[in-house]
C-alpha positions in Angstrom: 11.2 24.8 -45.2 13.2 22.6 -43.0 11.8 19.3 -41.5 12.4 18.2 -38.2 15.0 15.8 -37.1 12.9 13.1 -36.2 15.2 11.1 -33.9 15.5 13.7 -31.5 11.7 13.3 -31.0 12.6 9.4 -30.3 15.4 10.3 -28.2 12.5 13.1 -26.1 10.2 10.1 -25.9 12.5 7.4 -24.6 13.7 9.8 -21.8 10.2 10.7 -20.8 9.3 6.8 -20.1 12.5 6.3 -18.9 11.2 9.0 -15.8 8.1 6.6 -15.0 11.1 3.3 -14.3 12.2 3.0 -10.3 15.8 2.0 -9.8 15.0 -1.6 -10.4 13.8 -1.5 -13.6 16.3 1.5 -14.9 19.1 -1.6 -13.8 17.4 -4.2 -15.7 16.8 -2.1 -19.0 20.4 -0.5 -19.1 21.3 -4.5 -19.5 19.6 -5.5 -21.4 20.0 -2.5 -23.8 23.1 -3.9 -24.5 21.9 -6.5 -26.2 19.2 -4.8 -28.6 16.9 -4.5 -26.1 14.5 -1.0 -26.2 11.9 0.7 -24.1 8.8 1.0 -26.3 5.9 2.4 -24.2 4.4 1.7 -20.8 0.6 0.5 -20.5 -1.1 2.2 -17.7 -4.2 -0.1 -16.7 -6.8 1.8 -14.4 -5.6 1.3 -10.4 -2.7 -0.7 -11.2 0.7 -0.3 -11.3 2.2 1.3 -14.9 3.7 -1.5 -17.0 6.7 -0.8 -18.8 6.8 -2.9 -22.2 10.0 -3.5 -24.0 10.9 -4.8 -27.2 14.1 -7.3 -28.3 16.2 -5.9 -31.6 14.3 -7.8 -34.0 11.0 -6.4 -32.7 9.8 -10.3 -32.4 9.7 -10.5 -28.5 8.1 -8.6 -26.2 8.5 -8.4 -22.3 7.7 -6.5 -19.3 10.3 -5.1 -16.2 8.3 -6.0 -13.0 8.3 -3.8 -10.1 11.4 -5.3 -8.7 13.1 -5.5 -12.4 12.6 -8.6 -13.1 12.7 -9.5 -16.6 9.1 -11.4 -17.6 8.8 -12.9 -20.9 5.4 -14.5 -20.5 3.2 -11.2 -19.6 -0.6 -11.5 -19.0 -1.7 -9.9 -22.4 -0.9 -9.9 -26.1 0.3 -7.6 -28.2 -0.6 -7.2 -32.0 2.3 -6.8 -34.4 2.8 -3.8 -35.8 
C-alpha cells in the first residue's frame, strides 16, 4: 500500500496558518521568504492576540511578525531547539 506524499501535508499546514496572518504580516513574510525565511506555527496565548512564529533557513533564529508586520527578533519567550 501506497504512503502519502508527505509534503503536501506541509504545503496544507502552511496555508492554514497563513489564513490566521492580516495583510501586514502576509507582506512581511512573502519578504522575507525570499530569503529562507518560513512560517512554522502560531502560539495562541489565552486573551491575546495569536503570535505568528517564524523560522530563518538554518532553523537557528527565530522571530515573530507583530500586528503591524513588523519583524521582531527579540520576542518575549524562548523557544527550545528541536
Amino acid at each position: 500500500m501506497p504512503t502519502a506524499e508527505r509534503r503536501s501535508t506541509v504545503h496544507q499546514l502552511s496555508r492554514t496558518l497563513r489564513r490566521e496572518l492580516n495583510e501586514a504580516q502576509m507582506d512581511t513574510l512573502a519578504g522575507l521568504e525570499r530569503f529562507g525565511w518560513e512560517l512554522k506555527f502560531i502560539r495562541k496565548p489565552l486573551f491575546k492576540d495569536s503570535i505568528p512564529v517564524i523560522f530563518d533557513g538554518d532553523r537557528k533564529v527565530f522571530a515573530i511578525l507583530e500586528p503591524d508586520g513588523k519583524l521582531n527578533e527579540h520576542p518575549p519567550f524562548h523557544i527550545r531547539p528541536f
